[in-house]
C-alpha positions in Angstrom: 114.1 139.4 112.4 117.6 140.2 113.7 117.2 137.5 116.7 118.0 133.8 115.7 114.6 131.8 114.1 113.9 129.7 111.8 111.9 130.2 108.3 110.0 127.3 106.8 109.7 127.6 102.6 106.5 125.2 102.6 103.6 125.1 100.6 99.8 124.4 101.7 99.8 121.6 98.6 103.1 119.7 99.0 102.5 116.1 100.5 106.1 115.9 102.3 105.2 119.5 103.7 101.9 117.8 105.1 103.9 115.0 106.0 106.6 117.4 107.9 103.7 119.3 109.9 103.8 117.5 113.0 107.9 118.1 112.7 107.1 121.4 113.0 104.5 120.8 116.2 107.4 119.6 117.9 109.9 122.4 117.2 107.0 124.7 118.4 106.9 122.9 121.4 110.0 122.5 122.1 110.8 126.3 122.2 107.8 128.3 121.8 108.4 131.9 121.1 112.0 131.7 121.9 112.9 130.4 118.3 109.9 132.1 116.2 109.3 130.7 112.9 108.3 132.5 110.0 106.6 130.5 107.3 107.6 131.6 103.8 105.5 130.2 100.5 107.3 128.1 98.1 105.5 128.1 95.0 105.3 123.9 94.2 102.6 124.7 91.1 101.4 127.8 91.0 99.0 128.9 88.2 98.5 125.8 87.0 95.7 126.0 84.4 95.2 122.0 83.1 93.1 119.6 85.1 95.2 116.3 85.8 95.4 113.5 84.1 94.5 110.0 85.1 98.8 109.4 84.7 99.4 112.3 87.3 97.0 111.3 89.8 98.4 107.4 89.8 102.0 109.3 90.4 100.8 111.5 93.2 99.0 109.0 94.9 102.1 106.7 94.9 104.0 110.2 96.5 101.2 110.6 99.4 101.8 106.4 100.2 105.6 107.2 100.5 104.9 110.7 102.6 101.9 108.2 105.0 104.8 105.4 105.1 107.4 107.7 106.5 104.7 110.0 108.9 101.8 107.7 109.7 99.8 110.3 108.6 96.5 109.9 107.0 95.6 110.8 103.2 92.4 110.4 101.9 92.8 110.1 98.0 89.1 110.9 96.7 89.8 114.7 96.1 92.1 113.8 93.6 89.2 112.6 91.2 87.6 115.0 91.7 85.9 115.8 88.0 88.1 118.3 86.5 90.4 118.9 89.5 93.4 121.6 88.9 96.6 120.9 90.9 96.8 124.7 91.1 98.6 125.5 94.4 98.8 129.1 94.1 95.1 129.8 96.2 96.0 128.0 99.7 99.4 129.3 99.3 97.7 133.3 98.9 95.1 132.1 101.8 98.2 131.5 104.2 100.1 134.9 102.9 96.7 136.8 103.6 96.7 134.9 106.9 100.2 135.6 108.0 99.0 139.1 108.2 97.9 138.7 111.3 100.6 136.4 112.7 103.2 134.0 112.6 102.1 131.6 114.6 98.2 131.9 113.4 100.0 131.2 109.8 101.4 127.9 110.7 98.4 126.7 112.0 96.2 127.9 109.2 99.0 126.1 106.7 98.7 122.8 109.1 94.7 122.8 109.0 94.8 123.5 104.8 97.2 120.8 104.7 94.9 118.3 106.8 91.8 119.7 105.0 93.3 118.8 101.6 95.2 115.4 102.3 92.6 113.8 105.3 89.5 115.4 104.7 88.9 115.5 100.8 88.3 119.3 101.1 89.2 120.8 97.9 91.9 123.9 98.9 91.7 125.4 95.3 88.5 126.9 96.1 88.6 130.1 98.1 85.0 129.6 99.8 86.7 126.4 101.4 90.1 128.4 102.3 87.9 130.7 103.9 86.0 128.2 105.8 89.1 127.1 107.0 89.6 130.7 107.8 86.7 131.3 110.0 87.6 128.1 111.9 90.3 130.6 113.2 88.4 133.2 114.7 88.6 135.4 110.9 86.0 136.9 109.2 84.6 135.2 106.5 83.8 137.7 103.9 87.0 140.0 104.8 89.6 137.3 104.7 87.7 136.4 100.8 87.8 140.3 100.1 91.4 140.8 100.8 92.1 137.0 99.4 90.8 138.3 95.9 93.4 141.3 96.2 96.2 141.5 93.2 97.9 143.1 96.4 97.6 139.4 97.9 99.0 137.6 94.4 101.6 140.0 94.2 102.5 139.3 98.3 102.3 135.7 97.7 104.5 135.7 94.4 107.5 137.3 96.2 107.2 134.7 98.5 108.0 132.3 96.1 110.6 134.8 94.5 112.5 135.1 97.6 112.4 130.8 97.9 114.3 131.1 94.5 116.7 133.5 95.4 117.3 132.0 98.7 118.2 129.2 96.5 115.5 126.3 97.7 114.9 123.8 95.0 112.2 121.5 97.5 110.0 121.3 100.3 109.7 121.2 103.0 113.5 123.6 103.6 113.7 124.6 107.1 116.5 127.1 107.7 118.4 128.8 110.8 119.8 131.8 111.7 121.2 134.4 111.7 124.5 133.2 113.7 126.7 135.9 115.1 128.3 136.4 111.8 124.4 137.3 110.2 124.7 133.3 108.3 122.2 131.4 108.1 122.0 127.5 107.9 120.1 124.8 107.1 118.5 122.5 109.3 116.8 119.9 107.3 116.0 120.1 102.9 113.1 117.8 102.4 111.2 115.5 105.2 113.5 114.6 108.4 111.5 112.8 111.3 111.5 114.9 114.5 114.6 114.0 116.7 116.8 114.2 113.9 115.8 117.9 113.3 115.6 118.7 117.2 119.5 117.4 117.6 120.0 120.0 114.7 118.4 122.5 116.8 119.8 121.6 119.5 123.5 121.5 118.8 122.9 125.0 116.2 121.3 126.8 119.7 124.2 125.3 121.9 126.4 126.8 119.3 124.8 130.4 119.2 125.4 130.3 123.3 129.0 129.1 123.4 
């Protein structure tokens, strides 16, 4: 994209990226398809291989009180002990790339309703017949979005997403950057959770900025 947008390094399993979501509605409302944003994956714990332990659950659950404190939004801790459970974020992150394929916009909303299907609805975002329930919810085809889900095309897509988020030098999530400015810069607008009106006055004074 040469015109100014945003992109948002996010990923499907971050709390504070769930907790950022209806940030996001907001900025989408607020200017619709004149400031596109493109969604990018960040990689929070990808190919993750151990279940977790009963110290790692207690430490996330403290994170997703801190992310409902600050958002109001609602968590539902039971798919956390789920027997077994692996923190793996690498499979809702692929179902979003695989999404994105047919859309920007469709992408954010697919990442909003993983995040609210993980986090508020104890549905367990690890497994691909749930992504691709989530999936058909959209309007997709069930058994082609699990076909090209299973694709090493689809890993490999999904790990250069989180390559780029390294070289583009984000360390957490959510990032939400801007640009490019008339000297091809870009900026950024928030690193980590902001609540909504400080990011719009971002936005706003970053687009008064582009049209002086």
């Amino acid at each position: 994209m040469v015109e100014p947008h945003l992109i948002y390094f996010a990923d499907p399993m971050c709390s504070w990226c769930y907790g950022f979501s209806p940030v996001i509605d907001q900025v989408r409302q607020a200017y619709g398809r004149a400031l596109p944003i493109r969604v990018v994956m960040g990689g929070l714990r990808p190919g993750t291989d151990k279940p977790m332990t009963d110290k790692a659950k207690t430490e996330i659950a403290g994170h997703w009180h801190h992310v409902h404190e600050a958002s109001g939004l609602p968590f539902d801790a039971a798919v956390l002990q789920r027997e077994g459970f692996i923190y793996d974020t690498d499979p809702a992150a692929r179902a979003v790339v695989v999404v994105r394929r047919e859309g920007e916009e469709l992408a954010l909303r697919y990442l909003a309703a993983a995040q609210r299907a993980f986090y508020a609805e104890n549905r367990d975002v690890t497994s691909g017949e749930v992504l691709a329930d989530l999936a058909a919810e959209f309007g997709l085809d069930r058994a082609a979005f699990l076909a090209a889900w299973s694709t090493e095309e689809a890993k490999s897509e999904t790990w250069r997403d989180y390559a780029m988020s390294q070289r583009a030098g984000v360390t957490g999530f959510p990032t939400l950057v801007g640009g490019p400015n008339d000297q091809g810069v870009y900026g950024v607008v928030t690193r980590g959770y902001a609540p909504p009106e400080q990011v719009l006055a971002v936005l706003r004074d970053w687009i008064s900025g582009i049209a002086a």
